[in-house]
N, C-alpha and C positions, 0 to 999 in steps of 0.2 A: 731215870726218868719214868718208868713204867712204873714203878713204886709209886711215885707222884700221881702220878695220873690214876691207876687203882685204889691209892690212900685219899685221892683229892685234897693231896698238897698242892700251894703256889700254884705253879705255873702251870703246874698239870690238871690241875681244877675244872680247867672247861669240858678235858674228856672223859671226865669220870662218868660223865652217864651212857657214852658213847661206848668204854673200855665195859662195863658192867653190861649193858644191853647184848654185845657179842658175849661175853661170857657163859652170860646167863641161857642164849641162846645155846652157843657150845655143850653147855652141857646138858641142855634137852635133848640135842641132837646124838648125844653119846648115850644118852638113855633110852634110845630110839634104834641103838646099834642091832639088836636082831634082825628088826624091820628091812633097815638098808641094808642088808648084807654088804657084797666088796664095796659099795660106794661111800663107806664111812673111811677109806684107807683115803678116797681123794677130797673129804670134806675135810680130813684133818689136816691133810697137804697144804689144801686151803687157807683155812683158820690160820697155820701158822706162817705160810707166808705173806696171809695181811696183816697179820701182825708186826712180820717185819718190816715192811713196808711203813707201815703207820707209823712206829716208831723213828723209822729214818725221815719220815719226812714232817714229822711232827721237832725232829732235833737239827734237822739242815735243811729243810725245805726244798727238798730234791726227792723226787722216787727213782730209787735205783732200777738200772735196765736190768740186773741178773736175778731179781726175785721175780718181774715181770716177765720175764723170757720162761721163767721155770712154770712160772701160772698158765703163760698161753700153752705151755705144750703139755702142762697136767690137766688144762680144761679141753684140749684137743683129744687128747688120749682118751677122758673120760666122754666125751662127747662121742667118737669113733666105738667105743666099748658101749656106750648105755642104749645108743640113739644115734646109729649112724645115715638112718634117714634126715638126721636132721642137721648134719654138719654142716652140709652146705648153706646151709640158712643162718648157722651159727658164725661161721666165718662171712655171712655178708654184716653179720648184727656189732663184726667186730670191725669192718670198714665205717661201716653208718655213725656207730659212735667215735671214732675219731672223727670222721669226717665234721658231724657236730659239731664235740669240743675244737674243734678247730675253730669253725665258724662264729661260735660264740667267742672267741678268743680272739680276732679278727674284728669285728663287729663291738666289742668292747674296746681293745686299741685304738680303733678309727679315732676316735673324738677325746680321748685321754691320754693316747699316747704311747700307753704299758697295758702288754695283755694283762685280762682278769684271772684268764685261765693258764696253764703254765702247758708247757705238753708232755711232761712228765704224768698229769692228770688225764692228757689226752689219751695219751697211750694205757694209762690205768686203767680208761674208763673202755676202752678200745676191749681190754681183756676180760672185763665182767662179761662184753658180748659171748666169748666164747662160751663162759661158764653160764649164760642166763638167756640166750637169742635176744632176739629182738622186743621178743612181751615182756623181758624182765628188765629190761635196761629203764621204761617209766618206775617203774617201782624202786630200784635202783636209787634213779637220779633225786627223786622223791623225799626218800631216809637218809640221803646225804645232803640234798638240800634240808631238811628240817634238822635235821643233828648239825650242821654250821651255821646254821644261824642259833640256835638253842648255844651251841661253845662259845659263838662271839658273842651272843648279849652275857655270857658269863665272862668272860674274860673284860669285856666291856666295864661290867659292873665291878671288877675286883682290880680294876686299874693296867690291866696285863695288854690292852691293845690303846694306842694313843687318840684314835678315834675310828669310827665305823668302817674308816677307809684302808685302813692301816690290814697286811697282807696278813691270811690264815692258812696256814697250811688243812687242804683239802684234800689231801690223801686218806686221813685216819675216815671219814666223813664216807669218803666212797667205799673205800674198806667194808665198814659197816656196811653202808646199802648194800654192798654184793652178798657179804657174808647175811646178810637178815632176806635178802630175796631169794638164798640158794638154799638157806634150812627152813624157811618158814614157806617161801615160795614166793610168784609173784603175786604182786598187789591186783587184785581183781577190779577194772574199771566197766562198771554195766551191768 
């Protein structure tokens, strides 16, 4: 599947520009490794387990709890190491976005029935707080909303979703926002 999606074969077509955007990004961010001293050991940490991540939930439509367990406690770690003035803000930034995705998830249910949002998502996007506080979670939610919508009007166009309504795995989507808010930084509003 990752083949697919890198080569923008089939089914993997819609995340090709999603999979090449982190890449791309990845390896400026390796070319930057003097700069960041130790904190390139927990931006690869990173990188690789949204990767994994993205993958499983791009193939079952599920984000596993044991890559998100390893993320909160590698963005706590680094959080406690880089900026521990700021943890405490960092773990409200990780209650606020669940708290969110829930609601949106709630609030979409009400009047259709089936949530929009899963809480596999919730709990994903719960973990970018640790790794991004509070100012990075707009910026975040931002490049994964524009990167799924950009993959379903592709998969749209190439026949791979039955109609606009039909479910997309949201993981790889957030993935990236975390990964493009934590090497590029946040989105500046102002």
């Amino acid at each position: 599947m990752a083949w697919n999606i890198l080569l923008g074969r089939s089914a993997g077509r819609p995340l090709t520009a999603a999979a090449w955007a982190s890449l791309l990004t990845f390896g400026a961010l390796l070319g930057q490794s003097a700069a960041l001293g130790w904190l390139i050991l927990p931006s690869v940490c990173l990188f690789a387990a949204l990767c994994l991540v993205s993958l499983f939930d791009v193939r079952y439509f599920v984000i596993p709890d044991g890559p998100l367990v390893f993320l909160f406690l590698c963005g706590l770690a680094t959080s406690l190491a880089h900026a521990p003035q700021e943890t405490g803000a960092r773990l409200a930034a990780v209650v606020l976005a669940f708290l969110a995705f829930r609601a949106v998830a709630l609030a979409y249910a009400a009047p259709r029935g089936a949530p929009g949002v899963g809480e596999g998502d919730a709990r994903f996007f719960a973990v970018a707080g640790i790794w991004l506080g509070v100012e990075g979670l707009a910026g975040c939610l931002i490049y994964a909303t524009f990167s799924a919508l950009f993959s379903a009007a592709v998969a749209l166009r190439q026949g791979d979703l039955a109609d606009a309504s039909a479910p997309v795995p949201f993981g790889p989507h957030l993935a990236l926002g975390l990964w493009l808010s934590w090497a590029v930084g946040p989105i500046g509003f102002g």
